[in-house]
Wavefront OBJ file of the C-alpha trace (Angstrom):
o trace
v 0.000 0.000 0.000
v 2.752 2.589 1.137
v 4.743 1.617 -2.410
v 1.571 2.543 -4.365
v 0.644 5.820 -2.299
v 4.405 7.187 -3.011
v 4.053 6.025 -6.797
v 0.250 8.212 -6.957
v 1.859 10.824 -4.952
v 4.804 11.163 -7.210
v 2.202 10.789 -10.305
v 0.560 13.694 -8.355
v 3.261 15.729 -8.662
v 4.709 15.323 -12.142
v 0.979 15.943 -13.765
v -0.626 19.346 -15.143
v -3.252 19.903 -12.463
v -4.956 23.276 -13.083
v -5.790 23.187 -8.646
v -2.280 22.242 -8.104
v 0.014 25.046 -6.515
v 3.019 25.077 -5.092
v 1.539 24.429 -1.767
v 0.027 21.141 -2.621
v 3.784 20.360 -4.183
v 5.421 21.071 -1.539
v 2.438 18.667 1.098
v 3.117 15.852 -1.438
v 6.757 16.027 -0.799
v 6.712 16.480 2.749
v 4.521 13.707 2.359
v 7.130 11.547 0.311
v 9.981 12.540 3.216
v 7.781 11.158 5.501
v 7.489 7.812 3.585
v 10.712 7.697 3.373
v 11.438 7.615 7.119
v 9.476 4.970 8.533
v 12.293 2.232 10.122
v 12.239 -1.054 10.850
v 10.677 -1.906 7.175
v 11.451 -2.582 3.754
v 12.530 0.183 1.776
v 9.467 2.085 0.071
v 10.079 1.335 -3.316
v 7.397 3.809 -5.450
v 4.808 1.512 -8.060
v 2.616 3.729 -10.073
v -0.306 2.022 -10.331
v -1.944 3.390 -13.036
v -1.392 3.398 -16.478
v -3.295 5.793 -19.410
v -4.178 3.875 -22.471
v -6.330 6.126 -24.241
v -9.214 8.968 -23.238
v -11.755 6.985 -22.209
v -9.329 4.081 -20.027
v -6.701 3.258 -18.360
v -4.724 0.303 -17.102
v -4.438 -0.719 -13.213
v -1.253 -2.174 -13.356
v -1.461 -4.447 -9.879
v -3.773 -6.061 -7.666
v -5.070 -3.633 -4.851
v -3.775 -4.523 -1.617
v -6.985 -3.361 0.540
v -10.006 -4.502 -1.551
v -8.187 -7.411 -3.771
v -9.392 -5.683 -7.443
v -7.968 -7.557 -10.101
v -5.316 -5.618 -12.718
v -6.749 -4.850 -15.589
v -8.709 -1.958 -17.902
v -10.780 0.557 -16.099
v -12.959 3.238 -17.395
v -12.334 6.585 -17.125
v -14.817 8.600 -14.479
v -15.707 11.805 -13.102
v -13.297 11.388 -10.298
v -11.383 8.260 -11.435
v -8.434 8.950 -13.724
v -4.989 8.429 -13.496
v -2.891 9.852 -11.176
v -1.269 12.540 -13.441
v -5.032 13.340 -14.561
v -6.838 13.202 -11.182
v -9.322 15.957 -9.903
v -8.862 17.457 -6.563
v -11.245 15.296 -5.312
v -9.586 12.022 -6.230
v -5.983 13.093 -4.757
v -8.470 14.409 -1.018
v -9.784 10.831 -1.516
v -6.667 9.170 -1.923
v -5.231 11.378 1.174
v -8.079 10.695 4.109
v -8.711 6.885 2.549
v -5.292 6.000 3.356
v -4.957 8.204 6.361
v -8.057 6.267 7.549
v -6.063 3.213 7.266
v -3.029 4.095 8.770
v -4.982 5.040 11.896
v -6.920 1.600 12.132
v -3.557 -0.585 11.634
v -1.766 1.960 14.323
v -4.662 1.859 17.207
v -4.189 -2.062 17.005
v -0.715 -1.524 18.496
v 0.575 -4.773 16.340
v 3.205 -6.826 17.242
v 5.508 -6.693 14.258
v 5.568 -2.815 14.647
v 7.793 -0.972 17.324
v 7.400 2.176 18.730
v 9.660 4.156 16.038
v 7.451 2.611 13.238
v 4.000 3.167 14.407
v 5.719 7.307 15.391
v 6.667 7.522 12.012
v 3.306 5.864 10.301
v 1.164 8.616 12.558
v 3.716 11.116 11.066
v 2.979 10.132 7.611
v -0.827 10.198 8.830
v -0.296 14.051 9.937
v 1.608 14.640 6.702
v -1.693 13.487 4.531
v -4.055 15.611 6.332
v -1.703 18.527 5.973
v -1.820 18.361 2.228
v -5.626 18.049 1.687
v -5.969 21.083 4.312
v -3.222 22.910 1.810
v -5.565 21.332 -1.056
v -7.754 24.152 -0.070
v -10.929 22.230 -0.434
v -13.514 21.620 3.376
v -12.896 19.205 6.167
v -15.860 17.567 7.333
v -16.618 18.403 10.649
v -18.044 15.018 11.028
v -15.826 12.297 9.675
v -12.976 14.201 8.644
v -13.345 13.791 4.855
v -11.944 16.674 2.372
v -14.175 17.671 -0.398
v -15.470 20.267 -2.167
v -19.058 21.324 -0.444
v -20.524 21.109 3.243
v -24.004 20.959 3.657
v -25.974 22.436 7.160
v -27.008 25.223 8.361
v -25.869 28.024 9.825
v -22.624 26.869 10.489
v -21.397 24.133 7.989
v -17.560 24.462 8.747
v -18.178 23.694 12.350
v -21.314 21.685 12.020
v -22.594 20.203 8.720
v -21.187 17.589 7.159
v -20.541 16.477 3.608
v -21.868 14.283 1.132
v -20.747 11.030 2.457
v -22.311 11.692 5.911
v -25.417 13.158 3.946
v -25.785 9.727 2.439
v -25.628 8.032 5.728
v -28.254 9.487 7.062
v -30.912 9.581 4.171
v -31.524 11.615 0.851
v -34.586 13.444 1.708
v -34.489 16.016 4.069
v -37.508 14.579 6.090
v -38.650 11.228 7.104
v -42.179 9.728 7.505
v -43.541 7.867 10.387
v -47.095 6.030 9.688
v -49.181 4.346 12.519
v -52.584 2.740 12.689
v -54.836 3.269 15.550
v -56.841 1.020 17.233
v -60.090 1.834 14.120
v -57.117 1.251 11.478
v -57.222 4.694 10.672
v -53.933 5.969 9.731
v -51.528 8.475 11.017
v -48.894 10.121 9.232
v -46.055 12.253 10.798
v -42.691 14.154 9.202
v -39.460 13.710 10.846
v -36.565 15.621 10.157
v -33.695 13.980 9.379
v -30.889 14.198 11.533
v -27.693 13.729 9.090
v -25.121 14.230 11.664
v -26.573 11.214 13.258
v -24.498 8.570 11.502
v -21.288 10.239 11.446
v -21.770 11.980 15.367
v -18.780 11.298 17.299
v -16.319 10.205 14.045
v -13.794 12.461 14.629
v -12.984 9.732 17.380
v -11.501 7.610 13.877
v -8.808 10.781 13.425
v -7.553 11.303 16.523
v -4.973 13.319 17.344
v -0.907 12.601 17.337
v -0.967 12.737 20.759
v -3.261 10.069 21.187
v -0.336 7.439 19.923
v 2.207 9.110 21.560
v 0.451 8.155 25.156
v -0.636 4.643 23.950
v 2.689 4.100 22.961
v 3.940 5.033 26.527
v 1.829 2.436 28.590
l 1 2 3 4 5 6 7 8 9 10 11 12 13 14 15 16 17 18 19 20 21 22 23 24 25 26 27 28 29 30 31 32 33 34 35 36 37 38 39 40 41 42 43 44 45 46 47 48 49 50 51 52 53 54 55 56 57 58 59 60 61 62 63 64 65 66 67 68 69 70 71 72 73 74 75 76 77 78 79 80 81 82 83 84 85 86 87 88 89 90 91 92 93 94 95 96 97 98 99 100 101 102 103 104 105 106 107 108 109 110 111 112 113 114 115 116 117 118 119 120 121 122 123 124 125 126 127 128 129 130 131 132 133 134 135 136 137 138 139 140 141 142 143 144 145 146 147 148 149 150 151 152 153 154 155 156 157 158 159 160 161 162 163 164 165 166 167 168 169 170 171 172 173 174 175 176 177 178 179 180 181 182 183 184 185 186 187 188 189 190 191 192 193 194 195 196 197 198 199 200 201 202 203 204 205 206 207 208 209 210 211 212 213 214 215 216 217 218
């Protein structure tokens, strides 16, 4: 996984992104030093793992470690491209998916992983949040997520939540309840929706770098 984040990063990096700046350069190479650092494992060794072929595909060139997805020809989609042809939204998706999963192999503590390695993995963690907050695009104040629009009101920076979270807890923006009484006649009644409801509590899956540095201590 780490080998094919440093080849998409790298990707990243060498493509003609009109929302790249030299901010977002300069968080994909901090986050390439960090890569770089981790001890007590194999060298990183970057694997770009996707190929163009024409406009309308492209090749994955290996097996994906986390969901087992055969290589082979995908199509081209709104935000699924290659690397040196993503969107913003693709690269924030690429940056909290993997900074997900760096958090839920470090808060297992596991046994082949000393303290220097899991320091360094929540380093690398920091290092991909950095660069979708220098992406410029929303953090979702409920599950952490970068993207492009927060929904809520009157606060949606502090309290709304984005798309994902708005999917979780239902489309519509009210819900029905229906009841029979005791004559069968029927009773309808609108809910509203709570969308936070789902995601309430998430930031507990991004905790902080301190929270590792005290677990790590016991």
């Amino acid at each position: 996984m780490l080998s094919l984040l440093a080849g998409s990063v790298t990707n990243l990096r060498s493509g003609q992104h009109r929302w790249a700046t030299k901010k977002i350069d300069q968080a994909c190479e901090r986050v390439l030093s960090s890569l770089s650092q981790i001890p007590d494992i194999p060298p990183i060794v970057a694997v770009s793992p996707l190929r163009g072929v024409d406009s309308c595909s492209f090749v994955s060139v290996c097996e994906c470690p986390l969901c087992l997805s055969s290589a082979g020809i995908r199509s081209v989609g709104k935000y699924f491209h290659t690397w040196t042809n993503a969107c913003a939204v693709q690269a924030a998706n690429l940056l909290y998916e993997i900074g997900l999963i760096l958090w839920a192999v470090m808060c297992r503590l596991p046994d082949w992983a000393s303290g220097r390695t899991l320091d360094a993995l929540n380093s690398l963690r920091n290092a991909l949040r950095q660069a979708g907050h220098d992406s410029g695009m929303f953090e979702c104040p409920q599950c952490g997520r970068f993207t492009t629009c927060l929904y809520g009101h009157p606060t949606p920076v502090r309290a709304g939540f984005c798309k994902w979270c708005l999917d979780m807890g239902g489309g519509l923006s009210v819900s029905l309840s229906l009841d029979f009484d005791a004559d069968g006649k029927l009773s309808v009644r609108c809910i509203k929706t709570d969308y936070t409801a789902p995601a309430r509590n998430a930031w507990d899956i991004l905790p902080g770098s301190e929270f590792f540095s005290v677990k790590m201590l016991r």
